[in-house]
N, C-alpha and C positions, 0 to 999 in steps of 0.2 A: 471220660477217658483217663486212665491212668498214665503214667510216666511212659510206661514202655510202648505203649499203642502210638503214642504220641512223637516220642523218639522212633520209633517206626512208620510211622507216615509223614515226618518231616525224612528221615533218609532213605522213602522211596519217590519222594520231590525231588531231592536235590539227583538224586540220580537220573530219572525221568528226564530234569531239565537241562543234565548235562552231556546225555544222546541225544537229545532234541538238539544243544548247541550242535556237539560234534557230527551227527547228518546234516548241519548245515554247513558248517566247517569243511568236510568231505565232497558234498556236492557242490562248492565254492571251486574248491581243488579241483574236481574233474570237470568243471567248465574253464578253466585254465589251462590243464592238460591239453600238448596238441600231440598226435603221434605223428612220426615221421612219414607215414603211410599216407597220412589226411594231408598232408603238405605236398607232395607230390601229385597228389589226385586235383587238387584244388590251384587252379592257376593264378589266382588271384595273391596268395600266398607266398607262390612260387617265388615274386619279386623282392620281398622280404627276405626269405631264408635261402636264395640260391648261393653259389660262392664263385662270385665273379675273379678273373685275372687277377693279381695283385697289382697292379699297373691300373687298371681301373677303379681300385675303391680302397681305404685306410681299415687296413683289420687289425685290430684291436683283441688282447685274450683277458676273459674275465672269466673265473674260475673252472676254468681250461676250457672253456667253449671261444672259440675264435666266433667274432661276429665284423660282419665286412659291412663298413657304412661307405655308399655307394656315391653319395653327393660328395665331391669333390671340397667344397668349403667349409660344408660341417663336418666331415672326418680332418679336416687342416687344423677345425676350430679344439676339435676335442683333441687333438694330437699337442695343441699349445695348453690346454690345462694341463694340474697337478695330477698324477697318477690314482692318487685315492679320489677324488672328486672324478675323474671319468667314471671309474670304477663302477659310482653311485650311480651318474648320470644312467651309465648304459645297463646297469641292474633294473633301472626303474622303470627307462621305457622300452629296451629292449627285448629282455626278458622279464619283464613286467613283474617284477616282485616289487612286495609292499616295504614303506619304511623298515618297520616293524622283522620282518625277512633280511633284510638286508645288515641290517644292526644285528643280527645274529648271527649270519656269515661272516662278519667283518668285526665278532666280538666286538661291540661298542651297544649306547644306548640309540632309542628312534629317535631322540631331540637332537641328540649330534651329527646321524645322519640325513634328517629332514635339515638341516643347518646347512651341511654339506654339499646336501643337494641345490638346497635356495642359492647358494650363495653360486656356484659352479653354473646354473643356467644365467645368473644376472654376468657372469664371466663369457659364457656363450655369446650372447646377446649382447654386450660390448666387441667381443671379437670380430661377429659376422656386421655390424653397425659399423665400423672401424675399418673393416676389409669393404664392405661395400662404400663406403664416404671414402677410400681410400687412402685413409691416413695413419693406419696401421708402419710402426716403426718397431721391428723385432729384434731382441740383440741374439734371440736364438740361433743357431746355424740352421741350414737348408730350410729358413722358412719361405713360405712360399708369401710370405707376407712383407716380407722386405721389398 
């Protein structure tokens, strides 16, 4: 085989193998997609994404979606973290994007906010440890943790 045959079938690999990636990449994306139509349909769902009273649950806005955490201790907890580490917290498991997503909305890298993250749930988990043992002492105002 000569040069050009060769440089032509090494650049219809690399292309082959990179819509192989990107249809996997896309059908990744559209088992993640939920539309608003399947949430309504599906009740199961419904307890997740409905929008309770403000009196009844801590809503929180991360890039402009209001999301309402309905447990009374864990929106107390996340309302006592720092504003960028919620941020992450409820990027990750509420709308479920990956480090990787998030480090690009938030312009920064994923080791900073996989750090972020680690570090904001070990803060979680001292909070709710501390409110349950009840020995939480907050100098914040209106905590409910005083």
């Amino acid at each position: 085989m000569g040069c050009e045959e060769q440089f032509d079938s090494f650049c219809k690999k690399v292309l082959k193998n990179y819509a192989r990636s990107y249809g996997v990449c896309l059908a990744r994306h559209r088992g993640r997609v939920c539309f608003l139509e399947d949430i309504s349909e599906d009740a199961r769902l419904l307890q997740y994404f409905s929008t309770p009273s403000h009196e009844e649950a801590y809503i929180f806005r991360v890039m402009g979606i209001e999301i309402a955490v309905k447990n009374f201790f864990l929106g107390a907890a996340l309302d006592e973290l720092e504003e960028n580490r919620r941020d992450i917290v409820l990027l990750a498991y509420c709308l479920e994007m990956t480090d990787q997503e998030i480090a690009e909305h938030l312009h920064s890298i994923r080791r900073t906010v996989t750090y972020r993250r680690s570090v904001a749930l070990k803060q979680l988990k001292k909070l709710l440890e501390e409110y349950i043992n009840g020995k939480k002492k907050s100098g914040k105002k209106n905590s409910i943790w005083a």
